[in-house]
Structure formats: C-alpha cells, structure tokens
C-alpha positions as CSV (number, residue, x, y, z in Angstrom):
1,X,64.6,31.3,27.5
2,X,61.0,32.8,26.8
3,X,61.3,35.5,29.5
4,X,58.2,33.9,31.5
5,X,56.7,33.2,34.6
6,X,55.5,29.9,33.3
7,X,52.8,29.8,35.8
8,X,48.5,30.3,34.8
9,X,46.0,31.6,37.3
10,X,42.7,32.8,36.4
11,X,38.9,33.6,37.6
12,X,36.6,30.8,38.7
13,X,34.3,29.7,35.4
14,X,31.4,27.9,34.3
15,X,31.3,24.3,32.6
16,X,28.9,24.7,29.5
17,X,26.8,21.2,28.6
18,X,24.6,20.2,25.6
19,X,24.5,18.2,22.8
20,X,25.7,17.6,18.9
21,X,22.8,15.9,17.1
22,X,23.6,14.6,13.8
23,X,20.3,14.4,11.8
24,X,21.5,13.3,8.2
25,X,22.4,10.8,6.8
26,X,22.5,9.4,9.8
27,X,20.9,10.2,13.7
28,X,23.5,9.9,16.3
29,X,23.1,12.0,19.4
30,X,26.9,12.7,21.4
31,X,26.4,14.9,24.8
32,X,29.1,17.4,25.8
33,X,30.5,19.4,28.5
34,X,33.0,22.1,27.8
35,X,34.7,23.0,31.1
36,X,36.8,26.3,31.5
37,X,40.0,26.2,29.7
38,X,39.4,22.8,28.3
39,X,37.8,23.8,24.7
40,X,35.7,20.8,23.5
41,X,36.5,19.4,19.7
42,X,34.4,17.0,17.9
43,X,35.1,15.6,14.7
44,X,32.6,15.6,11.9
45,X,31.7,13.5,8.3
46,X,29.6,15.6,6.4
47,X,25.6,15.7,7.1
48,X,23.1,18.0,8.9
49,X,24.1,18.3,12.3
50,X,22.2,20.5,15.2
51,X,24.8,22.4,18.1
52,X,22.1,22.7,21.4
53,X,23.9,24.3,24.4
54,X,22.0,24.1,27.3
55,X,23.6,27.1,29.2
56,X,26.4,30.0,27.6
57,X,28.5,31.8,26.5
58,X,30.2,29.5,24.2
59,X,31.8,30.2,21.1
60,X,32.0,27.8,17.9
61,X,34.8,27.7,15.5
62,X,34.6,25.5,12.4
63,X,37.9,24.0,10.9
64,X,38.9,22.0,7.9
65,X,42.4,20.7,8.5
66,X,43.8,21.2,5.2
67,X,43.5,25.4,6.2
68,X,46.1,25.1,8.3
69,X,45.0,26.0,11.9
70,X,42.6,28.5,10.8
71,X,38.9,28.9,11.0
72,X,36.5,29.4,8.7
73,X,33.8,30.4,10.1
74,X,32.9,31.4,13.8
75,X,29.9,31.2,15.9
76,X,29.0,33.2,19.3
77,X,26.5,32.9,21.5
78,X,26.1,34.8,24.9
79,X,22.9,32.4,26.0
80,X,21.5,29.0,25.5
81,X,20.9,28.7,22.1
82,X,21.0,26.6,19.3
83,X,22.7,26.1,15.6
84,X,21.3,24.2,13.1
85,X,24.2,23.7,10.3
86,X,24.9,21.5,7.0
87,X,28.5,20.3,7.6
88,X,30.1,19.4,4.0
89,X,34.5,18.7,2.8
90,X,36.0,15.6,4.1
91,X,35.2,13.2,7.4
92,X,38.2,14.6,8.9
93,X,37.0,18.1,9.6
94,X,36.2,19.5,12.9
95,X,34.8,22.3,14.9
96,X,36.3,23.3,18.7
97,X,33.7,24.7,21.4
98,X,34.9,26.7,23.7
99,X,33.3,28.1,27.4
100,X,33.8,32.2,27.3
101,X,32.5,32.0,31.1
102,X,36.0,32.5,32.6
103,X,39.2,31.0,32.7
104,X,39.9,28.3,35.7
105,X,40.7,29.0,38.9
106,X,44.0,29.5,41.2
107,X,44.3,25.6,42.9
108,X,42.2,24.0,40.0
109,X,43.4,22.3,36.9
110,X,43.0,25.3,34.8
111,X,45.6,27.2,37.3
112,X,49.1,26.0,37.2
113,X,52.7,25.3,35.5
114,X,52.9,25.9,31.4
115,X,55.1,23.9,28.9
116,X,56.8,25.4,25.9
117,X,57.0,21.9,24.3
118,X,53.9,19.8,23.1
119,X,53.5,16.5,22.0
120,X,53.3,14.6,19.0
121,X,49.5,13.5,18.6
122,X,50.1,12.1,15.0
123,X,51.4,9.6,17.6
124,X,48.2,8.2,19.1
125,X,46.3,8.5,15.7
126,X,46.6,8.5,11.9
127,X,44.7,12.2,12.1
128,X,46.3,14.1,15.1
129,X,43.4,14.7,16.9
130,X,44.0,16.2,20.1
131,X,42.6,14.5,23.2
132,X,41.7,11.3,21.4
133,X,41.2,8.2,23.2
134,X,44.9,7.0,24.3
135,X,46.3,3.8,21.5
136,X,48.8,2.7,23.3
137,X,51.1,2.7,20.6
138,X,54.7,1.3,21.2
139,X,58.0,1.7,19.7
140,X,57.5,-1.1,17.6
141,X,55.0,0.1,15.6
142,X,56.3,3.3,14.7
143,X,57.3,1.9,11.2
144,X,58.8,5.2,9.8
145,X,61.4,4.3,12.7
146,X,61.8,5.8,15.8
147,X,64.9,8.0,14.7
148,X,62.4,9.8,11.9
149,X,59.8,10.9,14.2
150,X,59.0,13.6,16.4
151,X,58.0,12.4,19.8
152,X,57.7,16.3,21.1
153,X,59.2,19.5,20.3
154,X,59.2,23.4,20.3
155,X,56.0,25.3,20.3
156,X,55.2,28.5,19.0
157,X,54.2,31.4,21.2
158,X,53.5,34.8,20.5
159,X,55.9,37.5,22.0
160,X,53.6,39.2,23.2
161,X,52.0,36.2,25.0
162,X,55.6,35.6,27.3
163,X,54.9,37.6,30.1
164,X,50.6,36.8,30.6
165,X,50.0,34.7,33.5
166,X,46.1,34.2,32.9
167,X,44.5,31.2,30.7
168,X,43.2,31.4,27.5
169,X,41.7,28.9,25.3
170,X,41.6,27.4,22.7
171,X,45.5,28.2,21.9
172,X,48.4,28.3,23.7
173,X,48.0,29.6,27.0
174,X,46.8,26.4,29.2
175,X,48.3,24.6,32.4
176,X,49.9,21.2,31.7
177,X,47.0,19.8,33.6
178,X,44.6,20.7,30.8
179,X,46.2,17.3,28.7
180,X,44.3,16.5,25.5
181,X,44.3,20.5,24.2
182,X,46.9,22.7,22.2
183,X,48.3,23.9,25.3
184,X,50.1,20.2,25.5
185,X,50.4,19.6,21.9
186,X,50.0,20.6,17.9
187,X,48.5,18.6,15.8
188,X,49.5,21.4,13.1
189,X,51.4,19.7,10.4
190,X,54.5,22.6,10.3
191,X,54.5,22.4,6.4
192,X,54.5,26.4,6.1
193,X,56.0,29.8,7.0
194,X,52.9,30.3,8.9
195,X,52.8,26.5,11.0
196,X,56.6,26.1,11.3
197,X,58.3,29.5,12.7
198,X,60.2,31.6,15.2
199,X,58.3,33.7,17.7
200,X,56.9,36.7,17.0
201,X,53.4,38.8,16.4
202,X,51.6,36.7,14.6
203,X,48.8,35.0,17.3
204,X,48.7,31.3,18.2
205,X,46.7,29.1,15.8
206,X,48.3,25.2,16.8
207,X,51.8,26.3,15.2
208,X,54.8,24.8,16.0
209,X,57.5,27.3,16.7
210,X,60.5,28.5,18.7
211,X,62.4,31.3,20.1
212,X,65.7,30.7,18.3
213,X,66.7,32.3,15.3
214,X,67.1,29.7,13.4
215,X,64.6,26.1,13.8
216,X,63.3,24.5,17.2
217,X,64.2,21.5,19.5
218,X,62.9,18.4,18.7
219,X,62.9,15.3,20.9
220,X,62.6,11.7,18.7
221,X,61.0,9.2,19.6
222,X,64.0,7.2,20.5
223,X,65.1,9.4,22.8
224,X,67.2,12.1,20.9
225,X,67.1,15.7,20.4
226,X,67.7,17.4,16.9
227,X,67.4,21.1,16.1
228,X,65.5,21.4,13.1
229,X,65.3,24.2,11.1
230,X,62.4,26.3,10.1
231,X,62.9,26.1,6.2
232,X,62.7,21.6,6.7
233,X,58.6,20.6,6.6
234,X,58.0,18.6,9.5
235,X,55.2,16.7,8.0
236,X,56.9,13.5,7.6
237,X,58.7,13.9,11.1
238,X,55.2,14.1,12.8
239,X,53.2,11.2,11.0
240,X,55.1,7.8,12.3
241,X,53.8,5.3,9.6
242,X,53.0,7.3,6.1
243,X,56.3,6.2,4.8
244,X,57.4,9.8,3.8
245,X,61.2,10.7,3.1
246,X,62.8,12.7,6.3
247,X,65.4,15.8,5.3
C-alpha cells in the first residue's frame, strides 16, 4: 500500500552510557545506556537535574506532552559532556536521548522488517509512555470497554520516508525489533490536524496517520477493525479507562 520495501539496514553504531542525576528537591541517581536506534526516554517531575554522558554524540530533546510531539528545546553534543538543567511544567514531561553514532547493523536488532501499524501504549499506562515496564493489563480492565478502544492502528509516515531503507531515530523509521520506541507505537494523542492525518510532507513527530484519503485502520481491542476518519479525535479511543464519550 505504502510503496515500500519494508525492510531497515544500516551501519554498525556505538551504545552511548551515563547518567541523569536529579539534585533537587530530591537526589536520585538513574544510569543509562542509549543503544543505536533505540532512543532512550526518561520521564521527569520538576527539579534541578544534571545529563552526564560518559562517551558521544548524543543528542537531547526536551518535551512537554501537552505540545503535541514537538520539542522545545534541543541539545547536541559531539563528545562526552555534560548539562546541568532546571526542569519545571508538570511530572509528566520528558526528554528522549538519542545515539547520533550510527544506525544498527544488517543481522542486528536495529536491521530488519518495519510495521506501518503501532500500538496502543495508553494501554499499559494511564500516560502512554513508550517502553514502560509491561502491566499486564487484561480485557477486563479496560473499563471504557473493549469495543471503544484502540488496541493498534495506522501510523503516519512521511511520503518521502516510503522508499528509505536505512534507520533513523527517534521517529518512524525503526525495525519491529526495536519494541518500546515510536517505531512500534504512538503515544500521540491524534486530537489535531497535525497528530491525526493522511501522509504527506510534513516529518514524523509520533503522529498517527495513514495513506488513505480519507481516516486510518484501527484494530479494537476486542478484536475488530474500524476505519476512522481523520476529522473524529482519537483521544478517547486511545485512553481505555478516562470514561470519555467515543464518536
């Protein structure tokens, strides 16, 4: 349908390690390792936080969910360095650290099949954070019912993306192996012209999205598949327990 080969190879890279100290109001200390093709996201509550990479290039992009997908503010670095940042806004922020050292390699997990369809992460948690820790949720306690929520369903891709056959982070462009990232999922909420649309020029920032004219494929969570259109929000579809009215 897309016109592509479906398939990811890519040049051996380099896993980047350090550490996210927060130092205020409280001191918690989390290590990390951000392999190729696998961005890293952690999740902050506002405080005075230090970013130490102990080897490069990385890049650092810092998100407020409520913008959509979109950054607002980004941070390079070509070396070990570090970034000493007050982190304010809600405890549901985050920021996403990503390896610039190369993509994966053909026969590793960074090289392989792609999926046009991501899953639901609203799912696993009441914040749709992508590669959390795994809930176990089961039918049952989807209490918006199983017929009002979207299990998995049509992501957007960029036209000019359909023929690319190398890896890219942290968007669209990863294997299936690389679980736990937007290349398997959207934890955008589709609410928007901008979040909730048919493919074209505009690059991939966790939309969800199509290439039919008129809405995507969704597949519920009991085991049906509805076409929704792009002009129906699919806030309510994606969160399984906030009570919200379906169209």
């Amino acid at each position: 349908m897309r016109s592509r080969p479906g398939y990811f190879t890519g040049t051996t890279g380099t896993p980047v390690n350090g550490t996210v100290r927060q130092t205020n109001p409280v001191s918690v200390t989390t290590p990390f390792t951000v392999n190729p093709g696998s961005p890293y996201q952690f999740d902050y509550t506002p405080g005075s936080y230090s970013i130490i990479m102990n080897n490069g290039p990385v890049k650092i992009e810092f998100y407020i969910r409520s913008h959509n997908g979109v950054p607002w503010v980004t941070y390079s670095s070509s070396t070990s360095a570090g970034l000493s940042i007050g982190l304010g806004a809600g405890g549901s922020d985050y920021f996403i650290i990503t390896s610039l050292g190369g993509g994966g390699g053909t026969g590793t997990s960074d090289a392989g099949p792609a999926t046009d369809f991501g899953i639901n992460p609203f799912i696993n948690n009441q914040t749709g954070t992508v590669g959390g820790a795994n809930t176990m949720r089961t039918l049952t306690n989807i209490t918006d019912g199983t017929s009002n929520t979207i299990l998995m369903g049509h992501m957007y891709v960029p036209v000019n993306e359909y023929a690319m056959t190398t890896a890219s982070t942290p968007n669209a462009r990863l294997a299936i192996f690389r679980g736990g990232t937007v290349g398997t999922s959207r934890n955008g909420l589709g609410d928007s012209g901008t979040t909730w649309l048919k493919d074209g020029s505009a690059i991939a920032l966790n939309q969800w999205g199509s290439p039919m004219d008129d809405g995507g494929l969704m597949a519920m969570a009991d085991g049906s598949v509805r076409m929704i259109r792009y002009n129906v929000p699919l806030t309510n579809y994606l969160k399984p327990d906030d009570g919200g009215n379906v169209e």
